[in-house]
N, C-alpha and C positions, 0 to 999 in steps of 0.2 A: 287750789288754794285761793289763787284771785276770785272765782266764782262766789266760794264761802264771802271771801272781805265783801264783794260788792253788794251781797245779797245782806249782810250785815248793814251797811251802811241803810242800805233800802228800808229796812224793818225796822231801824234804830235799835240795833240790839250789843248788847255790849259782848267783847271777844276776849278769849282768852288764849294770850299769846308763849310760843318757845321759840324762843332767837339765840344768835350765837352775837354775844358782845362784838364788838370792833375793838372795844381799846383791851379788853384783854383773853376775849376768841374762849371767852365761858358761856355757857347754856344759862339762860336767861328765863324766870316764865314772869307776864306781870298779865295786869285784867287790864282792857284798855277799851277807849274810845275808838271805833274807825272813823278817821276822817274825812281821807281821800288816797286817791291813787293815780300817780302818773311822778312827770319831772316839774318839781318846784321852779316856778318864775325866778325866785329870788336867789338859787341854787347855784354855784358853779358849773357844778355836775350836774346836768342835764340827764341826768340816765331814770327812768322810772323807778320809783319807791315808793313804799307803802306808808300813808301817815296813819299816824295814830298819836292819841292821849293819853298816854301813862297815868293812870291811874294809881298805881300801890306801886312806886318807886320810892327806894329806901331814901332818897334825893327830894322825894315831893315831886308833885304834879307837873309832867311839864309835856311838851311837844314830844314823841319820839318815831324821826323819821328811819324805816327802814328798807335797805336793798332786799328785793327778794330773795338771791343767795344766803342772805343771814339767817331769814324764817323757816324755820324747823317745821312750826305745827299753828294752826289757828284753827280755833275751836269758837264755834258760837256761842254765845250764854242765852238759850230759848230764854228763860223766865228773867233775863235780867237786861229790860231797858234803858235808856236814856231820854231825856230831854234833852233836846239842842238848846234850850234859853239856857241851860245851865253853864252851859260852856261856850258857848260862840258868843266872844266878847267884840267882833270888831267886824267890818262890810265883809263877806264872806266872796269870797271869786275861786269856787269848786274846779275841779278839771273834770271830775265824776259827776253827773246830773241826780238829783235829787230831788227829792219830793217833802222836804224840812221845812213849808212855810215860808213866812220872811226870813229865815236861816239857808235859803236855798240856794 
């Protein structure tokens, strides 16, 4: 699965994801952004997660980090890209190397 995410992130391709909730342990599918992978700086928990950008959250748009335990399925979307100007609002400091231009 991390192979899919990373290879996602490389080609800018957009994912589509099956997770198990945390706050109430339901199977989840949403389309999302890969962003990156590993343990968040600003994180408590230091444990590696997968990020991503929720895309079609009934909530709106927003960050959604997950533990690998939770992810069910990730699925590429070949014909469905991204631009990173579109999303990457602020200095970017990846833990996953990239090749996204001044987004990298």
């Amino acid at each position: 699965m991390l192979e899919k995410f990373l290879e996602a992130i490389k080609s800018k391709k957009l994912v589509e994801i099956k997770f198990i909730a945390k706050s109430d342990g339901q199977l989840r599918e949403r389309k999302c952004i890969p962003f990156d992978y590993g343990a968040s700086a600003k994180a408590k928990d230091k444990s590696d997660k997968y990020h991503f950008f929720d895309l079609n959250s009934p909530n709106g748009r927003h960050n959604l980090p997950l533990f690998p335990d939770q992810i069910q399925e990730i699925n590429v979307l070949e014909d469905e890209s991204f631009d990173p100007s579109d999303y990457i609002k602020w200095e970017p400091n990846w833990i996953i190397e990239r090749d996204w231009g001044e987004y990298s």
